[in-house]
VOTIVEX-677150 format. One record per atom (N, C-alpha, C, O, CB): y negated, x, z negated; residue in three letters; atom name. Coordinates in steps of 0.001 Angstrom, whole numbers, plus 500000, padded with zeros to 6 digits. Glycine has a CB too. Example, Ala and Ser with C-alpha at 12.3 -4.5 7.8 and 13.67 -1.06 7.14 Angstrom:
<nodes>
<node <505690 513190 492200> ALA N>;
<node <504500 512300 492200> ALA CA>;
<node <503300 513200 492200> ALA C>;
<node <503319 514236 491535> ALA O>;
<node <504473 511308 490954> ALA CB>;
<node <502250 512850 492920> SER N>;
<node <501060 513670 492860> SER CA>;
<node <499970 512900 492130> SER C>;
<node <498862 513409 491961> SER O>;
<node <500598 514084 494275> SER CB>;
</nodes>
This chain:
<nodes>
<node <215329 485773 227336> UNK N>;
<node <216380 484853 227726> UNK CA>;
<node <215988 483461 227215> UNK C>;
<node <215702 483445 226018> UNK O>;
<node <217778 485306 227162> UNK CB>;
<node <215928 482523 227734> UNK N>;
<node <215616 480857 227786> UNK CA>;
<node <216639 480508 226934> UNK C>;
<node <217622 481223 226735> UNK O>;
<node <215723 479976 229334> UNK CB>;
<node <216409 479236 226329> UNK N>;
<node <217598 478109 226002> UNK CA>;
<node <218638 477509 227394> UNK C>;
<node <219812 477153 227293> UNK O>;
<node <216681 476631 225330> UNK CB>;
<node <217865 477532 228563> UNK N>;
<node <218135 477122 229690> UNK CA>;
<node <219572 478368 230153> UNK C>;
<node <220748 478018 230255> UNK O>;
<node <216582 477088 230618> UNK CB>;
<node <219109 479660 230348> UNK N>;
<node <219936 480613 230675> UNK CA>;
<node <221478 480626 229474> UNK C>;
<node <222640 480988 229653> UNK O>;
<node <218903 482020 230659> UNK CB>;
<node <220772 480060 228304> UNK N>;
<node <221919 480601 226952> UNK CA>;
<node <222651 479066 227551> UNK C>;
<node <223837 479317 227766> UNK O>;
<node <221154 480761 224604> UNK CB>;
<node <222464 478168 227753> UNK N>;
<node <223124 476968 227900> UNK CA>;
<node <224155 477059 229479> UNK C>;
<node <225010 476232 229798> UNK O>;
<node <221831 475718 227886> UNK CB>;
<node <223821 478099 230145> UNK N>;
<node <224167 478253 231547> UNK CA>;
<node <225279 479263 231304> UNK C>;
<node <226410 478915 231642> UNK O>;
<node <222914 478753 232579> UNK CB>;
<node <225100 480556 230722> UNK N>;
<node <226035 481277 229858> UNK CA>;
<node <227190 480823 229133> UNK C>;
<node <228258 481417 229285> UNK O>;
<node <225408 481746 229027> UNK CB>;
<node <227056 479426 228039> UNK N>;
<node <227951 479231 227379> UNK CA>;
<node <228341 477944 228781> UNK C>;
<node <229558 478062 228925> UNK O>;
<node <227594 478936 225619> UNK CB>;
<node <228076 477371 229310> UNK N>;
<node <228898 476181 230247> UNK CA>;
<node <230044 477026 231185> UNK C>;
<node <231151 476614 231532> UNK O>;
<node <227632 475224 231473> UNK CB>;
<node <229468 478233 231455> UNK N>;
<node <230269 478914 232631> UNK CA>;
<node <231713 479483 231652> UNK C>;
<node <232932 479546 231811> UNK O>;
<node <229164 480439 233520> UNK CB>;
<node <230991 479730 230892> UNK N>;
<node <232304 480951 229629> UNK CA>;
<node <233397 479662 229666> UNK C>;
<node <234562 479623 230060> UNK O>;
<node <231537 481509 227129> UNK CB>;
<node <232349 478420 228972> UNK N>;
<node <233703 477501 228493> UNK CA>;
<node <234596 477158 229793> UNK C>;
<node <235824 477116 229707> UNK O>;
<node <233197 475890 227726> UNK CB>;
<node <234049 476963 230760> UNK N>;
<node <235163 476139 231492> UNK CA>;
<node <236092 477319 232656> UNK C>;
<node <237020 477096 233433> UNK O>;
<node <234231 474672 232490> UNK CB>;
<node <235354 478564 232332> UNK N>;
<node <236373 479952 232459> UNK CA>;
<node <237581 479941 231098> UNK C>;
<node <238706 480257 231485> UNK O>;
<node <235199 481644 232284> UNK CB>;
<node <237516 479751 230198> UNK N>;
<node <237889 479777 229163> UNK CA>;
<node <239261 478431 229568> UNK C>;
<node <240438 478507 229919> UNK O>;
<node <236555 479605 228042> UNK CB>;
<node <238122 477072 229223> UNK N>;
<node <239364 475974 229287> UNK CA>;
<node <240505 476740 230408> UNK C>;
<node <241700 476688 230119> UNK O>;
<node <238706 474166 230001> UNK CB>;
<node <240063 477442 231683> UNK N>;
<node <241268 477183 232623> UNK CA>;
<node <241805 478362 232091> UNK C>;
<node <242782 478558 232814> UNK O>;
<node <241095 477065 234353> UNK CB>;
<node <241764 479216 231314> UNK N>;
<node <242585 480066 230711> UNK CA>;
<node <243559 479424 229906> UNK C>;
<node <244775 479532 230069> UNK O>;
<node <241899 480938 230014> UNK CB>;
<node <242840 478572 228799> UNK N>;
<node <243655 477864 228067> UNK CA>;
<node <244479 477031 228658> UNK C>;
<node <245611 477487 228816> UNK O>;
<node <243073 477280 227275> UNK CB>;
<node <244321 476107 228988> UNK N>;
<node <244989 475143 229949> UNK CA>;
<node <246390 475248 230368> UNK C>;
<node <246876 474242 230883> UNK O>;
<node <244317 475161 231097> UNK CB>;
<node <247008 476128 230257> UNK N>;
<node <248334 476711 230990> UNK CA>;
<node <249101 477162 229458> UNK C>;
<node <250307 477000 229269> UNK O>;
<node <247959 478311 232322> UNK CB>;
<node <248232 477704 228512> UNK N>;
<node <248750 478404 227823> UNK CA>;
<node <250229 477729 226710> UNK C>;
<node <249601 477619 225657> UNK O>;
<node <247520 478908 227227> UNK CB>;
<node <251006 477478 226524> UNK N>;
<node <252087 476879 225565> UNK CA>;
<node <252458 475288 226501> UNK C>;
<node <252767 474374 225737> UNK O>;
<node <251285 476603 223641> UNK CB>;
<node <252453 475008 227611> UNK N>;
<node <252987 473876 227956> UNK CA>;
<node <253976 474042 228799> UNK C>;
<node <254121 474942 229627> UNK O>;
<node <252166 473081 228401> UNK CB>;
<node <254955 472749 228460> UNK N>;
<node <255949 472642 228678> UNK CA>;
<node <256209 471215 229670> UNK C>;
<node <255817 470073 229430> UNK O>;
<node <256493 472813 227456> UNK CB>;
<node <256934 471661 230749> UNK N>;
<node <256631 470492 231282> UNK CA>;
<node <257725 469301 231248> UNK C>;
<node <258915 469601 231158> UNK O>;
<node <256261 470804 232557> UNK CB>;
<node <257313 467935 231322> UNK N>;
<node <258119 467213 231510> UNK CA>;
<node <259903 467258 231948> UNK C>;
<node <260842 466625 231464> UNK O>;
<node <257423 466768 232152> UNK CB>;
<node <259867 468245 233012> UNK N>;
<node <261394 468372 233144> UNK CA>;
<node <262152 469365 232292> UNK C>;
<node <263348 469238 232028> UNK O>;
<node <261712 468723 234508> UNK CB>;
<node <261039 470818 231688> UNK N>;
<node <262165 471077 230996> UNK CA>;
<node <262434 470761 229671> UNK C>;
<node <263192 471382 228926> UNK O>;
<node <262332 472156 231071> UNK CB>;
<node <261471 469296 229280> UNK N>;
<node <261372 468577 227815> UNK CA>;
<node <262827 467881 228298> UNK C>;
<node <263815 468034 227579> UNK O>;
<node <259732 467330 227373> UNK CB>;
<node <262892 467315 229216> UNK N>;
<node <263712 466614 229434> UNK CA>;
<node <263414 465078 229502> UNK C>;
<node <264207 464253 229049> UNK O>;
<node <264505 466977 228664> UNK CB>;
<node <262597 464847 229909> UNK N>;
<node <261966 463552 229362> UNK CA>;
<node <260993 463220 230731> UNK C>;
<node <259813 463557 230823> UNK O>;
<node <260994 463811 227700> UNK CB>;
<node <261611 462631 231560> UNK N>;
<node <260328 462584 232761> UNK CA>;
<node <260007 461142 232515> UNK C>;
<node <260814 460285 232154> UNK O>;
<node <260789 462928 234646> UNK CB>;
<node <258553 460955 232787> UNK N>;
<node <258318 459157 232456> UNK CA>;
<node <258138 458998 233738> UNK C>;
<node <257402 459754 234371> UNK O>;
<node <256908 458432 231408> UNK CB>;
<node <258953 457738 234431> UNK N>;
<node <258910 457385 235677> UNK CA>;
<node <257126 457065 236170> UNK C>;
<node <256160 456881 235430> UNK O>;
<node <259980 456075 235759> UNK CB>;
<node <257192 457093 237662> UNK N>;
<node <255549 457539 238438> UNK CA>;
<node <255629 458668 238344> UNK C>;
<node <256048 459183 239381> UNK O>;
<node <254037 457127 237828> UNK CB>;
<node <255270 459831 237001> UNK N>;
<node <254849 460963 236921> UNK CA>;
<node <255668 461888 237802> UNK C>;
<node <256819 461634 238157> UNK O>;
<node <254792 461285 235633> UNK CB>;
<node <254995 462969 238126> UNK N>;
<node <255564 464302 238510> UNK CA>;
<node <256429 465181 237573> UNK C>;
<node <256151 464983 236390> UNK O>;
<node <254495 465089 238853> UNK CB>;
<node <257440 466134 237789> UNK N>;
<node <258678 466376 236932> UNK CA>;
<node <257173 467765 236185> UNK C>;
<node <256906 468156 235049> UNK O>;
<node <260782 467053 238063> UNK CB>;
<node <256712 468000 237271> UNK N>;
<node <255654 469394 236366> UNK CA>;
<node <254617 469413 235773> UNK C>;
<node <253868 470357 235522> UNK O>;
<node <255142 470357 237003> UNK CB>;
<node <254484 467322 235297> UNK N>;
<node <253319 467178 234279> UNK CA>;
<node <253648 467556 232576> UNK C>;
<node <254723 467449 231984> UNK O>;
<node <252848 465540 234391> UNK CB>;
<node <252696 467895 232199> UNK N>;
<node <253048 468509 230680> UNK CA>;
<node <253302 467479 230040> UNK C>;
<node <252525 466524 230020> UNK O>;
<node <251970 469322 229862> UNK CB>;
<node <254743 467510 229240> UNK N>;
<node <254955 466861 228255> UNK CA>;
<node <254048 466531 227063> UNK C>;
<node <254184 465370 226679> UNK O>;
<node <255827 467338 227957> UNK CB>;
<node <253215 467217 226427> UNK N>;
<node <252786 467096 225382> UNK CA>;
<node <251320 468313 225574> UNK C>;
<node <251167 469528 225447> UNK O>;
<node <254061 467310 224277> UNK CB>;
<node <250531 467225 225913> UNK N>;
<node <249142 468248 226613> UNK CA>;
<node <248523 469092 225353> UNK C>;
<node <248329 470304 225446> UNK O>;
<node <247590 467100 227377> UNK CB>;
<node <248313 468554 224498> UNK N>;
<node <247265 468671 223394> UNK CA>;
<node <246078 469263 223519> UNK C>;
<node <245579 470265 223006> UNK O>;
<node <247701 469258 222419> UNK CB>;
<node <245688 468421 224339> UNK N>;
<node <243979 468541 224705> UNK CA>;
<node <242853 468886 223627> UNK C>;
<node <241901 469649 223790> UNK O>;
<node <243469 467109 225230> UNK CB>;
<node <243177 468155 222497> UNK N>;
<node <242520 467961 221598> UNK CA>;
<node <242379 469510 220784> UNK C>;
<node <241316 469957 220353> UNK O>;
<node <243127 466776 220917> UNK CB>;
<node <243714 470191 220695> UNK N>;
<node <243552 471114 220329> UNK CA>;
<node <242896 472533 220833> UNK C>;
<node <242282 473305 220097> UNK O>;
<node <244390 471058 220067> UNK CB>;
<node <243145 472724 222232> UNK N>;
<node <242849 473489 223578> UNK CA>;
<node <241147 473194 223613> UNK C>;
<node <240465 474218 223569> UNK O>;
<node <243848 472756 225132> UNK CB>;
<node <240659 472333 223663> UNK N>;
<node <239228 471702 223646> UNK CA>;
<node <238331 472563 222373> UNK C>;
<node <237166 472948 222471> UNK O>;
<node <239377 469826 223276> UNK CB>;
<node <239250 472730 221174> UNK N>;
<node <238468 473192 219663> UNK CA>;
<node <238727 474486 220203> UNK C>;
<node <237657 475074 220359> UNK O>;
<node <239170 472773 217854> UNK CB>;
<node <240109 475453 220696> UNK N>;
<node <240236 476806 221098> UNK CA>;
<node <238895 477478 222060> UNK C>;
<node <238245 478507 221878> UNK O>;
<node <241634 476826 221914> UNK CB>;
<node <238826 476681 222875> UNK N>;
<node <237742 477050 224446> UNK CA>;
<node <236730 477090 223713> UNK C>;
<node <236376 478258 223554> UNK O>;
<node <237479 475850 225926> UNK CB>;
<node <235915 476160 223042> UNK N>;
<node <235138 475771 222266> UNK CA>;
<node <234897 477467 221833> UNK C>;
<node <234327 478389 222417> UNK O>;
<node <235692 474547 221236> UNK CB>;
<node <235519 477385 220712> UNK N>;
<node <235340 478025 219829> UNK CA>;
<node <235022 479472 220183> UNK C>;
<node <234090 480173 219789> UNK O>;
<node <236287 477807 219102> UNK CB>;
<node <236530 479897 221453> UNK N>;
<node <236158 480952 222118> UNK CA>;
<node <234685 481425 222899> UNK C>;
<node <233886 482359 222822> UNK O>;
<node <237040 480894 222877> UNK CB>;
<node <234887 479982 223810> UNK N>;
<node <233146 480713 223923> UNK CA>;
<node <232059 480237 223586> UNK C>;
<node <231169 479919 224375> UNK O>;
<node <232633 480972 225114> UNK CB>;
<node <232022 480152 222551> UNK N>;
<node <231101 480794 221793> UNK CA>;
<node <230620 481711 221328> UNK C>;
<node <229420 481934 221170> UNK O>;
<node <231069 480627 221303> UNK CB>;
<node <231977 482677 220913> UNK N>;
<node <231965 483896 220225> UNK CA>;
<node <231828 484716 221663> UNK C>;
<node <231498 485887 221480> UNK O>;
<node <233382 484210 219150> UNK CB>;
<node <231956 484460 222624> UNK N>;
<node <231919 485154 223760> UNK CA>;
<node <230558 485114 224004> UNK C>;
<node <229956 486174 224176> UNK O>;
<node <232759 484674 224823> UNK CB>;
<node <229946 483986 224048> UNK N>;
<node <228297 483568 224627> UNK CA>;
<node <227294 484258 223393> UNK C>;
<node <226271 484781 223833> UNK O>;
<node <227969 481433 224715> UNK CB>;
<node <227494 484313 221837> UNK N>;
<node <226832 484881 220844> UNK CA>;
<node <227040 486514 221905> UNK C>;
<node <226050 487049 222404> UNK O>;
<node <227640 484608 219009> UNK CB>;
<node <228279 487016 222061> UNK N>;
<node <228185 488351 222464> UNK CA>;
<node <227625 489153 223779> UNK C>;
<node <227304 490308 224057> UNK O>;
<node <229270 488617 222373> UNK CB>;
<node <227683 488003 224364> UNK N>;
<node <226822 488425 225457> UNK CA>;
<node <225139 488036 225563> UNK C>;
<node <224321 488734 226163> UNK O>;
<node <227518 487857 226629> UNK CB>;
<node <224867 486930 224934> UNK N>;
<node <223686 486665 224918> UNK CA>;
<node <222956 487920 223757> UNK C>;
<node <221818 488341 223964> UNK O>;
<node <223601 485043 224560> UNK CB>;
<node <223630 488312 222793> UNK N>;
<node <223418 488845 222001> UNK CA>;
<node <222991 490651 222836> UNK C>;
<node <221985 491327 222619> UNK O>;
<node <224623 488471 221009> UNK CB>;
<node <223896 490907 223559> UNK N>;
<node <223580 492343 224553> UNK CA>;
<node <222382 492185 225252> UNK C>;
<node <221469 492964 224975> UNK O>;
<node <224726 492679 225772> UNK CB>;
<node <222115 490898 226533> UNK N>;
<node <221029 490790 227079> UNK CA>;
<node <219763 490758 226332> UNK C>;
<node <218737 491194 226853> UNK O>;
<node <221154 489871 227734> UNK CB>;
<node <219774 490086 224700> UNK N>;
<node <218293 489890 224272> UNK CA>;
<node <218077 491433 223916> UNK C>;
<node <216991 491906 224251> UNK O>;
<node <217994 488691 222865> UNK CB>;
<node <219024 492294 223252> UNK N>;
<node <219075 493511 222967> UNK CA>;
<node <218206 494421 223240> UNK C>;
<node <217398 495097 222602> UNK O>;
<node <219920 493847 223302> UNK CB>;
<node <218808 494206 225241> UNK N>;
<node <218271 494731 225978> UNK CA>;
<node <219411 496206 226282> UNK C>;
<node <219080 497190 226942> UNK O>;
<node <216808 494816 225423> UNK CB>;
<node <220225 496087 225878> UNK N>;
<node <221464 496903 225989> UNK CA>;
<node <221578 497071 227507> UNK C>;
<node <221768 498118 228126> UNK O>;
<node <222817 496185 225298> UNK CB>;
<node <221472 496229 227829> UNK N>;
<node <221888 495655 229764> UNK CA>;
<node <220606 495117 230239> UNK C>;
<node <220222 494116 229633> UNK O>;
<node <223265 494059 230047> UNK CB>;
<node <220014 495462 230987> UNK N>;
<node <219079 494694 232129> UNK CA>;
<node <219302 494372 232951> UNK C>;
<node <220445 494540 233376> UNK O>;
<node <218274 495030 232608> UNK CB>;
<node <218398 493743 233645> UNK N>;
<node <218493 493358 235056> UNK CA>;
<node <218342 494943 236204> UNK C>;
<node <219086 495088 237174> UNK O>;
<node <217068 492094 235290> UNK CB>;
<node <217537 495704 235918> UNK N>;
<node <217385 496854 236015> UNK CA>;
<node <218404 497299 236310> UNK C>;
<node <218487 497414 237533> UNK O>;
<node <216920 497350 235188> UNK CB>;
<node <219224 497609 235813> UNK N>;
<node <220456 498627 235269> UNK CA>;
<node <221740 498399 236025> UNK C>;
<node <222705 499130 236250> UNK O>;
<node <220838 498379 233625> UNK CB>;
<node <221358 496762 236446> UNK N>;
<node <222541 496075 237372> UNK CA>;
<node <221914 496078 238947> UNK C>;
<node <222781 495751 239757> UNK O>;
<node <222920 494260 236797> UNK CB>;
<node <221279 496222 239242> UNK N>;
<node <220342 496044 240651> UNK CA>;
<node <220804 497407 241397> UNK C>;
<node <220218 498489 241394> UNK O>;
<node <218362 495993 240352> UNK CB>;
<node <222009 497055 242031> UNK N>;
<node <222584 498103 242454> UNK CA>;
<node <222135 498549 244113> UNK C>;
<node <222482 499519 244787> UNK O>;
<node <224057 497790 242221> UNK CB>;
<node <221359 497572 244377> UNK N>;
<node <220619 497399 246012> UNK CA>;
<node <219312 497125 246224> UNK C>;
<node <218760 496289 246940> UNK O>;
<node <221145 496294 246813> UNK CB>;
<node <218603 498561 244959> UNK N>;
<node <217346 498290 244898> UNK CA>;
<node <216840 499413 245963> UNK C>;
<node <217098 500574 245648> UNK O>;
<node <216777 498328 243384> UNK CB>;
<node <216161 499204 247166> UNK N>;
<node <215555 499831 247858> UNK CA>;
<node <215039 500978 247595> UNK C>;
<node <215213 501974 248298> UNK O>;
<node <214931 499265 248177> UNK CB>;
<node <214164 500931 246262> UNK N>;
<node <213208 501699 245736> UNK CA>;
<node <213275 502946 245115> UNK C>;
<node <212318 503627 244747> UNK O>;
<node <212733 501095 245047> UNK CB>;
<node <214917 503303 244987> UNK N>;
<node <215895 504406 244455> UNK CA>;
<node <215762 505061 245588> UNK C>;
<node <216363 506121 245763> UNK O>;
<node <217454 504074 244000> UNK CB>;
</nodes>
């Protein structure tokens, strides 16, 4: 496995991850009660990006150590997944 593949692994996890996070504890503007005129009534009151950003983060990572960690193993191949190999 490359630096290239481990860097392709953890980009995909995180931004599977952020849109997990993303939704998780927000509250939106209308039922804060507090709409700031322009905005939409179903923008989040209080995003906290900052925090959600260290969560994703953090998550995959521990996700990308665990999977990168199976493939170098060798637990899983390419082999093993090649479910439309002719040669069977």
């Amino acid at each position: 496995m490359t630096i290239t593949s481990i860097i392709v692994v953890f980009a995909v996890l995180w931004f599977l991850t952020l849109f997990i996070v993303l939704p998780i504890g927000e509250v939106s503007q209308a039922e804060d009660g507090r709409v700031v005129p322009g905005t939409p009534e179903g923008a989040p009151a209080h995003p906290h990006m900052k925090r959600k950003l260290i969560i994703t983060t953090l998550v995959a990572s521990i996700l990308s150590a665990i999977i990168c960690g199976i493939i170098i193993s060798g637990a899983i191949t390419i082999e093993m997944l090649d479910v439309f190999d002719p040669t069977e």
